[in-house]
C-alpha positions as CSV (number, residue, x, y, z in Angstrom):
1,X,0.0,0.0,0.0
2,X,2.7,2.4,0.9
3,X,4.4,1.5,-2.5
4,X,1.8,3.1,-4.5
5,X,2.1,6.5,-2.5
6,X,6.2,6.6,-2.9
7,X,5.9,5.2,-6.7
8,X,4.0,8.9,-7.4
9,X,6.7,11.1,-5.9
10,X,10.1,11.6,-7.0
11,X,13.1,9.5,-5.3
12,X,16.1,11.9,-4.0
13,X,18.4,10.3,-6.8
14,X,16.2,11.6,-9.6
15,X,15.7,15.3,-7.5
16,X,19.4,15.3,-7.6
17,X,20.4,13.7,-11.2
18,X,17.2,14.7,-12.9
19,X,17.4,17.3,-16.2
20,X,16.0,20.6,-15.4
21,X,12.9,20.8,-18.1
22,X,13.2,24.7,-17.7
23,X,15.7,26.2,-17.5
24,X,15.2,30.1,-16.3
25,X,17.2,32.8,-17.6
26,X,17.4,36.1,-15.8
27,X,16.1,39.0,-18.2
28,X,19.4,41.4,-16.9
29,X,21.5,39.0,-17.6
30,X,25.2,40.0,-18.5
31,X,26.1,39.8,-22.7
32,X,29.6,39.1,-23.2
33,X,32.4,41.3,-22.7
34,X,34.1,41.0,-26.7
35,X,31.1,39.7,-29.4
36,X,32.4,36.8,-30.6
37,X,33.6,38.0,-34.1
38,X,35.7,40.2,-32.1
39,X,36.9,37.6,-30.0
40,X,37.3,35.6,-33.3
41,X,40.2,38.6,-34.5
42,X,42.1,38.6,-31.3
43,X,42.3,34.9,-31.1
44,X,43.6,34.8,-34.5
45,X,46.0,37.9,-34.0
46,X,47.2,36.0,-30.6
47,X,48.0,32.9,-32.8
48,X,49.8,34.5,-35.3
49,X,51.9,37.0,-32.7
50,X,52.7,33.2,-30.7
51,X,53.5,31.4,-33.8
52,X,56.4,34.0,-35.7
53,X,57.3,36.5,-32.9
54,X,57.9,34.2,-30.2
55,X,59.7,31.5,-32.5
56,X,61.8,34.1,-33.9
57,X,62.7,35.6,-30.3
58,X,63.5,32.2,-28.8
59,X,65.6,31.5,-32.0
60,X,67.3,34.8,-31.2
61,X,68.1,33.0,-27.8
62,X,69.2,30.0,-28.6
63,X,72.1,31.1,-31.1
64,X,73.4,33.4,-28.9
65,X,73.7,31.0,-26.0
66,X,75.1,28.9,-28.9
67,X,77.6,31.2,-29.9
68,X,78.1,32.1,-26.7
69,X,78.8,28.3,-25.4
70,X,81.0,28.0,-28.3
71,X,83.3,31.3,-27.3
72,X,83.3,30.8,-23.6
73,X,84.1,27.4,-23.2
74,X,88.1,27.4,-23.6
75,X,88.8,30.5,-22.0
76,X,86.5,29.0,-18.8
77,X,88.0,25.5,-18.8
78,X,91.5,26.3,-18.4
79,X,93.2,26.7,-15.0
80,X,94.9,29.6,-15.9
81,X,92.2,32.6,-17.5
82,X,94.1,34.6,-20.1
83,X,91.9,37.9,-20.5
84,X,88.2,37.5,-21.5
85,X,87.9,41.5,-23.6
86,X,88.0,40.1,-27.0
87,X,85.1,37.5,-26.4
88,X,83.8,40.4,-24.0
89,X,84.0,42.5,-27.2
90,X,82.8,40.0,-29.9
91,X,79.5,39.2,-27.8
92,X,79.0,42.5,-27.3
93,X,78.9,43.5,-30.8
94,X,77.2,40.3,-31.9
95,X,74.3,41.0,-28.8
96,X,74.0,44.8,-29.5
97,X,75.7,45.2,-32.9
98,X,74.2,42.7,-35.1
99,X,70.8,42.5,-32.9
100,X,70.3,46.5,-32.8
101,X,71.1,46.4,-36.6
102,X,68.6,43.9,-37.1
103,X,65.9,46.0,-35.2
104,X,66.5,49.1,-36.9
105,X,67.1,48.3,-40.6
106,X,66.7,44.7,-41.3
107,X,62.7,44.9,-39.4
108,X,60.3,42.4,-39.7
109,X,60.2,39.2,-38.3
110,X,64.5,39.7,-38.1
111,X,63.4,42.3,-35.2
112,X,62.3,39.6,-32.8
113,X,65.6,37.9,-33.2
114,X,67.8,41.0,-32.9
115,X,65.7,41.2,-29.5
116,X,66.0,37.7,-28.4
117,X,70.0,37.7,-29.2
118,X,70.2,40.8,-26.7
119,X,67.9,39.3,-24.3
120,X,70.2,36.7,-23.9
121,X,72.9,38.4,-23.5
122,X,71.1,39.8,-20.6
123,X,70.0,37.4,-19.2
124,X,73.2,35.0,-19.1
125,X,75.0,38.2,-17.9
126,X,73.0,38.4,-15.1
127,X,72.5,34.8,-14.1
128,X,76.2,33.8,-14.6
129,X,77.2,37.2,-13.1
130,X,79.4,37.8,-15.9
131,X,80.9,34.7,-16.4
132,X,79.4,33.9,-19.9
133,X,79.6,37.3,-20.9
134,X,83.1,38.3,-20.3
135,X,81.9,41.2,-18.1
136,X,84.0,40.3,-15.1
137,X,87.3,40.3,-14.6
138,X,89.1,36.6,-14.5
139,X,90.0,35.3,-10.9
């Protein structure tokens, strides 16, 4: 007899599981901050700035730590350190030289490279405190 009553009413599993048949949308409900066609642009402008900028920056990087591996190495492996000016001077250049030339003439994507090469000269400057750079005086 009971059964009959509890078969009419909804168990707590299908309360809590069950699809809303309604669903109730506010009328002042907030519209989207960029329309989507908008959005669309920015997403695509996003892409394109992630796929050649960044590439050509973290190129930039990589051959001047390359270059810079290559020039270093010697002069830091031997017990005795003869002067480090000229690969001081030939990073320098190659950093600022060849990357500020490559900003200011050369342009396009060659202007994210020019950036990444000084970057990294930067960068390894200041995490090696001058060790990679030349910049300090040998011990």
């Amino acid at each position: 007899m009971s059964k009959a009553q509890e078969s009419d009413l909804p168990s707590l599993e299908d309360e809590i599981f069950a699809v809303a048949h309604n669903v109730e949308v506010e009328q002042g409900a907030a519209q989207p901050l960029l329309p989507a066609d908008k959005a669309q642009v920015l997403v695509e402008r996003a892409r394109a700035f992630l796929g050649r900028d960044v590439k050509a920056l973290a190129a930039g990087i990589g051959l001047f730590v390359f270059v810079d591996a290559v020039m270093m190495w010697a002069p830091l492996m031997m017990s005795r350190r003869p002067s480090l000016m000229p690969q001081f001077v030939t990073l320098l250049l190659l950093a600022f030289g060849l990357g500020g030339l490559l900003i200011w003439k050369v342009g396009g994507r060659w202007r994210m490279f020019g950036v990444g090469m000084m970057l990294a000269w930067g960068f390894l400057t200041l995490v090696s405190v001058g060790f990679l750079t030349g910049v300090t005086a040998p011990l």
